[in-house]
C-alpha positions as a Python dict, from the first residue, in 0.01 Angstrom:
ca = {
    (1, 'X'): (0, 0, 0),
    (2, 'X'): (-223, 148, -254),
    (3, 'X'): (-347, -133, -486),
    (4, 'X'): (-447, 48, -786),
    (5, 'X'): (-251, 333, -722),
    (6, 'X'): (-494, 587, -637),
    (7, 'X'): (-372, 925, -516),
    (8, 'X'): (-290, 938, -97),
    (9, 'X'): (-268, 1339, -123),
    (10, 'X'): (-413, 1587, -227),
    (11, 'X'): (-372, 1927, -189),
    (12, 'X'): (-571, 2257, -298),
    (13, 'X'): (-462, 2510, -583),
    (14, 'X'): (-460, 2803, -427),
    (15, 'X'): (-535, 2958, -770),
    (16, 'X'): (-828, 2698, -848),
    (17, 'X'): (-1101, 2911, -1017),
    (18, 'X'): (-1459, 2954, -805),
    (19, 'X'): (-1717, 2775, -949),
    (20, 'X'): (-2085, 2764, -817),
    (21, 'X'): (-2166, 2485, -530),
    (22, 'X'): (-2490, 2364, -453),
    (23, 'X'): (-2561, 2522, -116),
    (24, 'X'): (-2462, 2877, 14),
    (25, 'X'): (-2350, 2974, 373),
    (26, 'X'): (-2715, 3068, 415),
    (27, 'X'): (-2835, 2799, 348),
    (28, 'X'): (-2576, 2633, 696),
    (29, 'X'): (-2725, 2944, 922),
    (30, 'X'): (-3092, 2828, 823),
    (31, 'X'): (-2988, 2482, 833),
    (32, 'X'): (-2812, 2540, 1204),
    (33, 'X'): (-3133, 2729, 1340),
    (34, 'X'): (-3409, 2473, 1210),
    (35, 'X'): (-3217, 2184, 1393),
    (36, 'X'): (-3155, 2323, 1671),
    (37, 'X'): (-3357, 2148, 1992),
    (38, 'X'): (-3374, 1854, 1758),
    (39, 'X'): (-3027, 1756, 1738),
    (40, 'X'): (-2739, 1766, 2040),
    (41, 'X'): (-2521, 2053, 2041),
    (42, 'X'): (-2196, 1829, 2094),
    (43, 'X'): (-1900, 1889, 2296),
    (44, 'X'): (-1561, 1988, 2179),
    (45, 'X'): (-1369, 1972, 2517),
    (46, 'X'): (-954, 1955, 2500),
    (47, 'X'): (-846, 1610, 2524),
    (48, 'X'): (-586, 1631, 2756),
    (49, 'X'): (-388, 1319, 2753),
    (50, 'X'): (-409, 1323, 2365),
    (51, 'X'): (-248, 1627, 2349),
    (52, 'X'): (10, 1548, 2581),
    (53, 'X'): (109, 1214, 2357),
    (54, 'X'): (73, 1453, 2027),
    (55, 'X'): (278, 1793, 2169),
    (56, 'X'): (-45, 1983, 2056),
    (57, 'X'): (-407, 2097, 2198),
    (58, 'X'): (-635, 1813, 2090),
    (59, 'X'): (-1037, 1910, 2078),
    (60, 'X'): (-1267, 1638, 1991),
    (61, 'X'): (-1624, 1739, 1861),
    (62, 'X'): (-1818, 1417, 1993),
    (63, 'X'): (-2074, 1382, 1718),
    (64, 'X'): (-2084, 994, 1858),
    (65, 'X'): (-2278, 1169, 2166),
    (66, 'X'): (-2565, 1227, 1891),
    (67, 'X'): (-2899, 1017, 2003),
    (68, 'X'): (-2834, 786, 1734),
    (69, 'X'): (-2468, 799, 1777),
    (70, 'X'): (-2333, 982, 1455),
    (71, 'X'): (-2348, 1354, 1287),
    (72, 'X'): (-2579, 1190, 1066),
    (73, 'X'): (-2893, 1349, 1247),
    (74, 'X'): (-2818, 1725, 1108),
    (75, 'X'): (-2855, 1635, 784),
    (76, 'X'): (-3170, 1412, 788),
    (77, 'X'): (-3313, 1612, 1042),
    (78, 'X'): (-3236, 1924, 811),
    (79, 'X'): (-3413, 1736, 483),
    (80, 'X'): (-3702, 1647, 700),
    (81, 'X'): (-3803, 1933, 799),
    (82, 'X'): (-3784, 2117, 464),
    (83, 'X'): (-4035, 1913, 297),
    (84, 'X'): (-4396, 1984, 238),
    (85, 'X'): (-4666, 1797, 493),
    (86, 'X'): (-4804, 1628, 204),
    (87, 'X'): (-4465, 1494, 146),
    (88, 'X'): (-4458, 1373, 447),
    (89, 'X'): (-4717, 1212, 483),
    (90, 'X'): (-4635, 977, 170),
    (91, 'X'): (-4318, 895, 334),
    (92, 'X'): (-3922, 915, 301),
    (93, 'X'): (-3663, 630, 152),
    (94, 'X'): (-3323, 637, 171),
    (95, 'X'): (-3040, 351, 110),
    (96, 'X'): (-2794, 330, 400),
    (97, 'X'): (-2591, 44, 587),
    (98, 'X'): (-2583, 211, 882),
    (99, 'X'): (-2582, 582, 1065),
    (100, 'X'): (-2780, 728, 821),
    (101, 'X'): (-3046, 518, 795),
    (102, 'X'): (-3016, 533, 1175),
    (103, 'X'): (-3064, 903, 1158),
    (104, 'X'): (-3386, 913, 955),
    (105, 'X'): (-3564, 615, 1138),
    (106, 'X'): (-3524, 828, 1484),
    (107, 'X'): (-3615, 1195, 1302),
    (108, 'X'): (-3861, 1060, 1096),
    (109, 'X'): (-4004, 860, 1381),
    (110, 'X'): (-4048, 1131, 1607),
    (111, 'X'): (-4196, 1363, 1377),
    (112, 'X'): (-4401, 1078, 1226),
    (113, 'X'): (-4278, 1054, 880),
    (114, 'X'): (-4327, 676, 729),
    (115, 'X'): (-3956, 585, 709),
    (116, 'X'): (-3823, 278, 443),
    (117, 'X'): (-3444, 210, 452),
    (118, 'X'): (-3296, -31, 166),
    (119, 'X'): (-3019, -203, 387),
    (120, 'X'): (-2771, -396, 206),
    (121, 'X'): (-2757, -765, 336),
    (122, 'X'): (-2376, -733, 467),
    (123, 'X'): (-2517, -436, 715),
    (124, 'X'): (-2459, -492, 1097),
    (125, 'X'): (-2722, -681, 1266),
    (126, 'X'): (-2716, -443, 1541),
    (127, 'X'): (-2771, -147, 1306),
    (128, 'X'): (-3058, -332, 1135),
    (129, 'X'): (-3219, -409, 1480),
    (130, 'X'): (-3154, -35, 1620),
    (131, 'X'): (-3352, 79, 1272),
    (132, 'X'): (-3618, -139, 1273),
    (133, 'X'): (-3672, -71, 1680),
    (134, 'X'): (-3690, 263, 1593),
    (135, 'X'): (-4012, 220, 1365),
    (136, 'X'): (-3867, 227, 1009),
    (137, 'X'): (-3979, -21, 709),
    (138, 'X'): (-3605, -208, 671),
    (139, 'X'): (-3540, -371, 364),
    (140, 'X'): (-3256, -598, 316),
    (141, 'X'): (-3151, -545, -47),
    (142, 'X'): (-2850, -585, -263),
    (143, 'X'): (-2428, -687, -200),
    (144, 'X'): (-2318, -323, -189),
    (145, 'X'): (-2470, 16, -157),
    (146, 'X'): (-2504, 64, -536),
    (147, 'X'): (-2709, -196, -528),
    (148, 'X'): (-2924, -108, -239),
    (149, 'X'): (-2891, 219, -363),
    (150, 'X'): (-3060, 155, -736),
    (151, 'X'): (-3352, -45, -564),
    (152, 'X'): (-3443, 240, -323),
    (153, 'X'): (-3429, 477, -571),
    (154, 'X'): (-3636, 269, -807),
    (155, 'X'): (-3930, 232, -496),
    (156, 'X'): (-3890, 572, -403),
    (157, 'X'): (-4051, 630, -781),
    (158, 'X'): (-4274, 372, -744),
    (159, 'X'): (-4455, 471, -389),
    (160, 'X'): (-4404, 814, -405),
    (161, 'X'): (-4146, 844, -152),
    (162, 'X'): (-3888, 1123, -147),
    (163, 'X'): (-3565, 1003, -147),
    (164, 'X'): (-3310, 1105, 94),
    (165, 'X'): (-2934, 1057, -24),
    (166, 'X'): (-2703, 1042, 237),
    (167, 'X'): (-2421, 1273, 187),
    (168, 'X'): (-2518, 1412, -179),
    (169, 'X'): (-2852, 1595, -109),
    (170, 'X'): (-2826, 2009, -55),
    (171, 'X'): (-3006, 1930, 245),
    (172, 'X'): (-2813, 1671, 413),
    (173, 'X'): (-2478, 1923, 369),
    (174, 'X'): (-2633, 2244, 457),
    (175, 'X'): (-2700, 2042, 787),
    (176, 'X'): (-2395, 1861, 836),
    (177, 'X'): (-2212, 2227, 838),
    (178, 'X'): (-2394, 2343, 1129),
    (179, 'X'): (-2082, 2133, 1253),
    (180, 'X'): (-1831, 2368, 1121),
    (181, 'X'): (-2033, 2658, 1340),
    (182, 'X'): (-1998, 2488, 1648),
    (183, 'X'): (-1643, 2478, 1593),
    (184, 'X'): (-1610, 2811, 1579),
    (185, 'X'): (-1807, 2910, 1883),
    (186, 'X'): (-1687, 2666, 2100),
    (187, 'X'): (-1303, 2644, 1976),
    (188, 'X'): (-1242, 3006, 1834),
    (189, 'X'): (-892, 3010, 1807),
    (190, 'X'): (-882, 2648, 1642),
    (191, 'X'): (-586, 2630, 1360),
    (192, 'X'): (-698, 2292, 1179),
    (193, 'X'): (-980, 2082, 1158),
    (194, 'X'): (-936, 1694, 1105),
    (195, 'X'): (-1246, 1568, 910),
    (196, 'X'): (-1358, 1183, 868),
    (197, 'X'): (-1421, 1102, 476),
    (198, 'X'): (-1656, 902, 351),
    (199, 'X'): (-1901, 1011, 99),
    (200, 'X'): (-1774, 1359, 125),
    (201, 'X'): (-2083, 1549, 287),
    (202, 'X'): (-1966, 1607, 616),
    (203, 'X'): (-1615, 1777, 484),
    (204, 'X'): (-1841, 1948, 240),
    (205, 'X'): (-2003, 2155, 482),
    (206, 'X'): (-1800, 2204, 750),
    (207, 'X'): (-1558, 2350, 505),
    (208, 'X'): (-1767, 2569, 377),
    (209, 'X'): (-1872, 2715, 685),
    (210, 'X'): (-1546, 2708, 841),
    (211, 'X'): (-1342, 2865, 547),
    (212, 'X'): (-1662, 3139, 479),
    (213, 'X'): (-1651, 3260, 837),
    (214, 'X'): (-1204, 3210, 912),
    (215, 'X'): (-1029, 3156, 591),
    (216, 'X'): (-750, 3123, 808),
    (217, 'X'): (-835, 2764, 956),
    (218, 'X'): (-684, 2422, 772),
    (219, 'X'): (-957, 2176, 654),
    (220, 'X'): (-799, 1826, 641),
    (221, 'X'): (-988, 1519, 479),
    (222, 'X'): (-890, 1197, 582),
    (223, 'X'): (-980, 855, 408),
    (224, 'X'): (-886, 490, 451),
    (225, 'X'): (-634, 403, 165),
    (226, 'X'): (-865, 141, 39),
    (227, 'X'): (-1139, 388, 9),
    (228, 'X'): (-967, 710, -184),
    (229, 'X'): (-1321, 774, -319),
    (230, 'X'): (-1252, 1181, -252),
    (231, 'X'): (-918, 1149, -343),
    (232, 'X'): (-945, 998, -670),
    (233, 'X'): (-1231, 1269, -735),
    (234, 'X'): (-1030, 1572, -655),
    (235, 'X'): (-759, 1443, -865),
    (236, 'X'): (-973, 1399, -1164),
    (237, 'X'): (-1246, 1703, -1112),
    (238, 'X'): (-1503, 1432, -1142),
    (239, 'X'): (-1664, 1166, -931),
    (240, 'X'): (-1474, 846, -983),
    (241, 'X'): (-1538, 485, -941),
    (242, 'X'): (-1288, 294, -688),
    (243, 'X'): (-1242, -53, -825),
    (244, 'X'): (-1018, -215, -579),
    (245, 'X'): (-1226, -611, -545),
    (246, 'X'): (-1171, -716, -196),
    (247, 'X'): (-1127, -398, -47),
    (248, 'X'): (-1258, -390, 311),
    (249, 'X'): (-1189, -150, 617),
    (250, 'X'): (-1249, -153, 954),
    (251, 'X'): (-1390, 205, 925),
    (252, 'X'): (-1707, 103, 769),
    (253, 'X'): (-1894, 383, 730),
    (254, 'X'): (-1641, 551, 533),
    (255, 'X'): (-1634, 269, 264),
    (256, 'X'): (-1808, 478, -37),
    (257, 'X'): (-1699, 364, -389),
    (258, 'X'): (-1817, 707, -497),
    (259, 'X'): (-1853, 1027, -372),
    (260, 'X'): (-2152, 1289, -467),
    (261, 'X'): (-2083, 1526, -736),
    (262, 'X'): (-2205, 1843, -561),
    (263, 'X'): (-1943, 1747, -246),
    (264, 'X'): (-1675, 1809, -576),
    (265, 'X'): (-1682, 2192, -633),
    (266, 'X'): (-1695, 2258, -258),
    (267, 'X'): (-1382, 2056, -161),
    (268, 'X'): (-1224, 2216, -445),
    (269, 'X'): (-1279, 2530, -318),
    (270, 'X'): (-1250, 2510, 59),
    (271, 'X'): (-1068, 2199, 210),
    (272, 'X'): (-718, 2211, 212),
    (273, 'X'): (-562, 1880, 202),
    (274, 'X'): (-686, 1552, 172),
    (275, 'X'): (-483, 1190, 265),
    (276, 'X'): (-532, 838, 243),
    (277, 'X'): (-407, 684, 606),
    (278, 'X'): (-350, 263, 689),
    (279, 'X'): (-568, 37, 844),
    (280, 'X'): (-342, 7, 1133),
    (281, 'X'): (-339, 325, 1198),
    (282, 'X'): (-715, 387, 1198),
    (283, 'X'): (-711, 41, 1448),
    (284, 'X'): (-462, 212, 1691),
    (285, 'X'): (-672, 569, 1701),
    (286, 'X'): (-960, 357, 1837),
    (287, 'X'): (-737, 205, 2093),
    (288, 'X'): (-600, 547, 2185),
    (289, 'X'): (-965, 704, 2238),
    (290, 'X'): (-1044, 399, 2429),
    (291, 'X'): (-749, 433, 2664),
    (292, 'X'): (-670, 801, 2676),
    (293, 'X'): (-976, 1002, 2633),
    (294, 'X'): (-1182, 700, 2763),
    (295, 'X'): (-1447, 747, 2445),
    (296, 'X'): (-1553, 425, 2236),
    (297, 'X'): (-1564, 559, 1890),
    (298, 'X'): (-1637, 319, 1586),
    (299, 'X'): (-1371, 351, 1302),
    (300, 'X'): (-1497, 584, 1080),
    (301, 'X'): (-1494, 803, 1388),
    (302, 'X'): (-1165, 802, 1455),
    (303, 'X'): (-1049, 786, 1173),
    (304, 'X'): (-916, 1194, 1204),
    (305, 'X'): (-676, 1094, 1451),
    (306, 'X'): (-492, 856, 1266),
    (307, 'X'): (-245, 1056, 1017),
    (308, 'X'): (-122, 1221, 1382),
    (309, 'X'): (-46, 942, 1533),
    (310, 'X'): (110, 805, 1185),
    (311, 'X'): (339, 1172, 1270),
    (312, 'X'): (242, 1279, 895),
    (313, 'X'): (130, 1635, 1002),
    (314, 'X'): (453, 1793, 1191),
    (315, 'X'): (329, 2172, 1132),
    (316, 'X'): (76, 2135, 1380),
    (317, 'X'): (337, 2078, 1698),
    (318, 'X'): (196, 2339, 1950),
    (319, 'X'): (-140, 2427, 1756),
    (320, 'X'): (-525, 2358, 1828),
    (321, 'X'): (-598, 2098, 1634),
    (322, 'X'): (-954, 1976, 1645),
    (323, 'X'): (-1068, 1641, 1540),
    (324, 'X'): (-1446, 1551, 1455),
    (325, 'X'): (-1536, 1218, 1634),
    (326, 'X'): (-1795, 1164, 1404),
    (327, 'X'): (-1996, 859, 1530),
    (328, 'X'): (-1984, 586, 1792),
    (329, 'X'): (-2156, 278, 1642),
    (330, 'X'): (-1913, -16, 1683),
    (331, 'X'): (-2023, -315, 1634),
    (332, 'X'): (-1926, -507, 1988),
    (333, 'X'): (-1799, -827, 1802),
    (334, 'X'): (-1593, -592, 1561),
    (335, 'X'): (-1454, -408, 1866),
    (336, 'X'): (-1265, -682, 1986),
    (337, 'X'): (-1072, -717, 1660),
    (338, 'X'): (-1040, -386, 1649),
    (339, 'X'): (-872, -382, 1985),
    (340, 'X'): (-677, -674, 1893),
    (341, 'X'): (-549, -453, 1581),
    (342, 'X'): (-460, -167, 1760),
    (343, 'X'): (-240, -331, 2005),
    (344, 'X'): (-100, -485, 1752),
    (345, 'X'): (16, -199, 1546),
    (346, 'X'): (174, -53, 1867),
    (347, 'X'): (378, -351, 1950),
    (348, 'X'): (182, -462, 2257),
    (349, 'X'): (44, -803, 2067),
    (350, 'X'): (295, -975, 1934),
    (351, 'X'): (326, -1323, 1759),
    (352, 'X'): (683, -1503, 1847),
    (353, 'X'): (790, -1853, 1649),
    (354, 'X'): (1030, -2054, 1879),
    (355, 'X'): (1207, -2396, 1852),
    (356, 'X'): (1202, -2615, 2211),
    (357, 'X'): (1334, -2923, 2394),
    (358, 'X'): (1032, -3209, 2303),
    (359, 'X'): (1137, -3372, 2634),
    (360, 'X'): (849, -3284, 2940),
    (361, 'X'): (901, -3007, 3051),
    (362, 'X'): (1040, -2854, 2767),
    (363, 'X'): (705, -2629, 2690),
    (364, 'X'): (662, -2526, 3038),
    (365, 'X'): (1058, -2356, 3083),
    (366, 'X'): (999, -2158, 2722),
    (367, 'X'): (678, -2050, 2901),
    (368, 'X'): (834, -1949, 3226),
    (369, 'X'): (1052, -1702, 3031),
    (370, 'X'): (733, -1495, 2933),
    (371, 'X'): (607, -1509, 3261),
    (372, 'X'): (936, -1356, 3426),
    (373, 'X'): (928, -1147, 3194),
    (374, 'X'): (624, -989, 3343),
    (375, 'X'): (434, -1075, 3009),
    (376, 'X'): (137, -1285, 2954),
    (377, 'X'): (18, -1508, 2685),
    (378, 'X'): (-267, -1443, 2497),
    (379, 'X'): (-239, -1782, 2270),
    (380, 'X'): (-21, -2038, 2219),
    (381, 'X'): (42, -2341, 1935),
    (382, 'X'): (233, -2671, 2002),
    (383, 'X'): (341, -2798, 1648),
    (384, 'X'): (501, -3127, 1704),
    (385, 'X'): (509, -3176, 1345),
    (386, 'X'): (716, -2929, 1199),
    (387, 'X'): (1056, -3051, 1389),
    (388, 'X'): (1243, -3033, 1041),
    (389, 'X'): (1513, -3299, 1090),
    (390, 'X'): (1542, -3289, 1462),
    (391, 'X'): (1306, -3520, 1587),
    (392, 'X'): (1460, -3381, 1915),
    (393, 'X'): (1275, -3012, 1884),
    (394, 'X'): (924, -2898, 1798),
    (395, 'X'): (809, -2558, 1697),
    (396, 'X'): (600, -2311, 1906),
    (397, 'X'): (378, -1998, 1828),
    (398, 'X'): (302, -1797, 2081),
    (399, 'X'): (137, -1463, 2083),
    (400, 'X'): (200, -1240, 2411),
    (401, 'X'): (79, -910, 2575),
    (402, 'X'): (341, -706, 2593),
    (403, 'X'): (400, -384, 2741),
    (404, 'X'): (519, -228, 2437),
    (405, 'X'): (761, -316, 2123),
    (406, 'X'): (1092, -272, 2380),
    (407, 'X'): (985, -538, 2568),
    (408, 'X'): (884, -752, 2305),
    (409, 'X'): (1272, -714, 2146),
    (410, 'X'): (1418, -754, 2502),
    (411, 'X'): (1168, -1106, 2488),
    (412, 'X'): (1343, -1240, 2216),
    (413, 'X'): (1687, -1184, 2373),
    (414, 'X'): (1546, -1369, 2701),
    (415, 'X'): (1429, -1690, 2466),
    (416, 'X'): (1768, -1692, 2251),
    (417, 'X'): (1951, -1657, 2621),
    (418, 'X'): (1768, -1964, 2787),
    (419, 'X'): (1833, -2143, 2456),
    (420, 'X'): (1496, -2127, 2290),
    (421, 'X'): (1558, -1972, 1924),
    (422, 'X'): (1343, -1731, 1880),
    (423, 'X'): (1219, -1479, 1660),
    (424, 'X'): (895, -1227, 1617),
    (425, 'X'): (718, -1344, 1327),
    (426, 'X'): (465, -1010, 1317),
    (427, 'X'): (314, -772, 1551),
    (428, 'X'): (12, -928, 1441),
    (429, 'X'): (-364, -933, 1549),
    (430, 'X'): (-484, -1307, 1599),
    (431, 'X'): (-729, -1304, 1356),
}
């Protein structure tokens, strides 16, 4: 469901007209070279048992394996390092809720540059602690990232502090292409690359880099559908505003309202297609890393993944696919849900509304069903209540671990049998 029915797809125009971008493929070689040493030169192994479940060769670039967990460090690193001592020495601002911040805090921190980060007060706690153990100034400010984002900007004028944006700056995607050249070396024949969207300055540069050096090679943007920020933008040839109140996803770091203006002309030109994918299937790609490639990677992260598991990109069957895992910084209490999500969306947690005897005994037989059924419950409601007119029967809720969604249909046969109607109200996460 798309709310306010922003695009879910977008694709390029092959005749678009070229039109000049903010940074030039020198500018990723120069970027590459002055962070390298600072920054990890991430793997991009083949995920075997994902590319088994997916009938294609699955590389993952592990950006999570970053010190800070996220590709974030190229680009701050990259703006660090290209500004004057004096600079410096005055100090560096940015607003962030997370990886970013995360990112300058450690850079600027160990090449002792005064960092400030404008937080905004929903930001993880763990996030907030990791910055502020890292040495930066954190200020909790403001009840989104505009907000946060206008009071930074207005102290970075103030105190003389250079302002860092954290996906807009030439800096930040000059570094966050030096990606895009790893690719290359490390996966040379590599058909597509499946890119994480949020603000729009990691596509930016990989897909410059990528498309400069092998034309050849898809560039795929992927967003959560209630965050079409580069989407929307593509479609109108501007930056656009989402307005969708209420709009949350469990793939925080991608939730940007807005993306840059200078990401604009360089998607235009060099990524290839760009969708929207479901919250369910963003959940179940963090279960699958979990379980099959034995990685914990936060939403945003895994966020790639998802339209192939959703089967919405067929034309890859039998290609090298490679998906950019592009940071690792899950909150633990969020994982849980998360978890919780994913097995729901693949039929393994499933919520079952039954009718049974009120005499004793009556609750323990519908239970002994799931338990020779080789299932187990996970929760379970007694309504005695809700008997409509037979004062004979109550109503149960149950939700059970099952093995898969077969099982869970062959469940509700077993309960109907033993004379327990029964039917699965949602594959459903218990929140």
């Amino acid at each position: 469901m798309n709310p306010l029915n922003y695009p879910t797809d977008w694709r390029r125009d092959p005749n678009a007209e070229e039109t000049p971008c903010c940074i030039t493929m020198e500018n990723i070689f120069a970027a590459a070279k002055r962070v390298e040493g600072g920054i990890v030169h991430s793997s991009c192994r083949r995920a075997r048992n994902l590319s088994t479940l997916l009938n294609c060769n699955i590389y993952l670039k592990a950006e999570h394996t970053q010190s800070t967990g996220s590709f974030k460090e190229r680009g701050a690193l990259n703006s660090i390092l290209q500004l004057p001592i004096s600079q410096r020495n005055k100090g560096i601002i940015a607003a962030s809720a997370g990886n970013h911040a995360l990112a300058l805090a450690y850079h600027g921190g160990r090449l002792n540059v005064p960092v400030t980060v404008v937080m905004p007060v929903y930001a993880p706690q763990t996030k907030v602690a990791n910055c502020k153990s890292l040495g930066a100034n954190v200020i909790m400010y403001g009840n989104s990232f505009t907000e946060a984002t206008t009071y930074a900007k207005a102290l970075a004028e103030e105190k003389e502090f250079t302002y860092i944006h954290g996906f807009d700056r030439p800096s930040v995607i000059a570094g966050q292409g030096s990606v895009g050249l790893e690719i290359l070396e490390q996966v040379p024949n590599v058909d597509a690359i499946f890119v994480p969207v949020g603000g729009g300055g990691l596509i930016a540069g990989i897909a410059m880099a990528v498309k400069s050096l092998k034309p050849d090679v898809d560039i795929i943007g992927v967003e959560p559908v209630s965050y079409p920020s580069l989407l929307a933008a593509l479609t109108a040839g501007e930056p656009v505003e989402i307005d969708q109140p209420g709009a949350s996803t469990i793939a925080d770091g991608l939730a940007v309202k807005c993306v840059g203006p200078n990401v604009i002309p360089i998607c235009q030109q060099y990524v290839d297609r760009v969708v929207s994918i479901q919250e369910h299937y963003i959940a179940l790609s963090v279960l699958r890393m979990i379980e099959l490639e034995k990685a914990v990677i936060e939403g945003a992260g895994a966020t790639g993944l998802a339209p192939l598991l959703a089967g919405m990109f067929p034309e890859y069957t039998g290609k090298n696919v490679c998906l950019v895992a592009c940071g690792g910084n899950i909150d633990v209490t969020l994982l849980g849900k998360v978890i919780d999500h994913g097995l729901a969306a693949d039929g393994r947690l499933v919520k079952f509304a039954g009718r049974i005897s009120d005499k004793p005994g009556g609750l323990a037989a519908f239970c002994n069903v799931i338990g020779q059924s080789g299932c187990s419950i996970r929760q379970i409601f007694h309504d005695r209540t809700s008997s409509d007119d037979d004062f004979s029967m109550v109503r149960v809720e149950v939700t059970v671990c099952t093995v898969n969604r077969e099982q869970a249909d062959e469940l509700v046969t077993k309960f109907n049998r033993a004379g327990f109607p029964t039917k699965i109200l949602a594959s459903v996460p218990l929140s």
